[in-house]
C-alpha angles and dihedrals in degrees: 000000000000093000094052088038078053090057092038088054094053092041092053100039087057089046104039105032092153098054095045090052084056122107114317090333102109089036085054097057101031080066103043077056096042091051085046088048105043087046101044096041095113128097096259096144090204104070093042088115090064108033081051101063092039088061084042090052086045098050090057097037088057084054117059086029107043118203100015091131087047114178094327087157085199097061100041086050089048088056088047089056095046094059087078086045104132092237114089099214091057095045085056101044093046080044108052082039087057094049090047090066095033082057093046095050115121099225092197091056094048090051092061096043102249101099108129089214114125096231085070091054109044102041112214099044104096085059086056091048090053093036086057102037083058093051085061088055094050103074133125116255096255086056097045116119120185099213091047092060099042096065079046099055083044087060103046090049083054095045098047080043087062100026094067089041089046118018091162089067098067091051119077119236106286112247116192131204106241090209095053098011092236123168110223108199106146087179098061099102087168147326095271107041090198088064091053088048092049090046090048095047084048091053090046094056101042108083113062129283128121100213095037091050089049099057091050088050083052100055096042090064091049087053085055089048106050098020124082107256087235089064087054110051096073087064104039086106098055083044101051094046103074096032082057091038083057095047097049092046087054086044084056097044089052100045085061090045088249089124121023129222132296090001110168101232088076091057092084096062092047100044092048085056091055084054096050091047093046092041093043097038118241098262093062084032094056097049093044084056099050092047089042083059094035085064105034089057095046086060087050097053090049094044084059090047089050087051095051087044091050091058091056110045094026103036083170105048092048083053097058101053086053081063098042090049101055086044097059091038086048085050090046087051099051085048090045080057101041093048085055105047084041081058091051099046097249123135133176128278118239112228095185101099 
């Protein structure tokens, strides 16, 4: 019943947007939401139907009466917490609701510390906007949904945008011990909280994974359009490394004949690292790049002395990745051969019969 009354209320809502304006109708409901939200804002994976079409009807609701929900802090940090939920559809919905208030948010205002928004009254959560807006980043490729990032990459260009504006907001209030005089602050990743979300979106993109690594690349040249070039020169470095790191990893495939050549999956990367040069200017572009390969080739260099070490002091272990290494070039030829035959229109023949 409260699953199909969920569904009743967004469809409603949507049909019937001046009754629901009249009198203490659309207070009444935006609290029966708010309690089914606050309560059901864990990550219990057998109530998401119903948490879903609560945040739908919310969502709705937030948008033919502005400002029903007003600054309930419970509710907005329910939502926060919602955008890590394990079911794809909530942490859209939480998230494209989030980025309904970051868009609205009156950055003069907020400047001067009279913005009504809850993220400058309740200090931290703006890192746990961003935290979670990078969790949606960080799926596998099986798990990735367009839509899904996109909002995400909508709410990491808002919160670099106020983070620089505001730092103090990502940090919680600081709370000392009167006997050592400690400050106790878990949430202070860092001084500057755009560094720690950089550092975070360069991490993210480093392992492999197509779909993972072009969403970073994405949102790095969002970052380029809507930010000020000055607020981008300190991370060019964090922002060059895994777009080489791609390119590099392309140049290699294709040296082995696993990717051929001007595929058009490599254009992204290339075309990222003409917006950064052209955002950052070619002078600050061109040192980030030679210290990004400085130091990529120092960790190869160290990789190869780890590996000759390995072979003195660890005869077996160096055996075993032998091992491990004509296995996996045994496994990239088969598929190199299968590829072929699968071009040509040859399949094996089965023999079980």
């Amino acid at each position: 019943m409260q699953l199909a009354s969920a569904q009743l209320f967004g469809i409603f809502v949507e049909a019937r947007p001046d009754y629901v304006k009249r009198g203490r109708n659309s207070n009444d409901l935006a609290e029966l939401i708010m309690q089914v939200i606050s309560q059901h804002s864990s990550t219990d994976d057998n109530e998401w139907e119903l948490v879903y079409h609560y945040l739908v009807c919310m969502e709705k609701l937030n948008k033919y009466v502005p400002g029903a929900f007003g600054s309930n802090l419970d509710v907005w940090g329910s939502l926060v917490s919602l955008m890590a939920y394990p079911h794809p559809w909530i942490m859209q919905v939480s998230a494209r609701i989030v980025n309904g208030h970051l868009s609205a948010i009156d950055y003069k205002e907020l400047a001067r510390n009279g913005s009504d928004s809850f993220i400058a009254k309740v200090p931290g959560s703006l890192y746990d906007i961003a935290r979670n807006s990078c969790r949606q980043l960080d799926v596998e490729d099986r798990l990735h949904v367009d839509a899904t990032c996109t909002i995400a990459i909508k709410n990491i260009t808002s919160v670099f945008k106020i983070m620089k504006l505001r730092p103090d907001l990502c940090y919680e209030p600081e709370v000392t011990n009167e006997d050592e005089n400690e400050e106790l602050n878990p949430k202070e990743k860092s001084k500057d909280p755009c560094l720690w979300l950089m550092a975070r979106l360069s991490n993210i993109a480093k392992p492999r994974g197509k779909l993972r690594r072009e969403s970073v690349f994405k949102c790095f040249a969002a970052l380029c359009t809507s930010c000020s070039p000055d607020h981008l020169v300190r991370y060019l470095q964090l922002m060059i490394d895994p777009i080489d790191r791609e390119i590099r990893d392309a140049a290699s495939k294709m040296r082995r004949g696993d990717l051929q050549d001007n595929d058009p999956r490599d254009a992204l990367p290339k075309e990222v690292l003409q917006i950064l040069e052209d955002t950052c200017g070619t002078d600050n572009y061109i040192k980030a790049y030679a210290e990004v390969n400085r130091n990529a080739r120092q960790k190869r260099e160290k990789r190869k002395q780890d590996i000759a070490s390995e072979a003195i002091h660890d005869p077996v272990a160096a055996a075993q990745r032998k091992v491990r290494r004509g296995r996996r070039e045994q496994e990239r030829k088969k598929r190199r051969i299968d590829e072929n035959r699968s071009s040509r229109g040859v399949f094996k023949k089965n023999r079980n019969y």
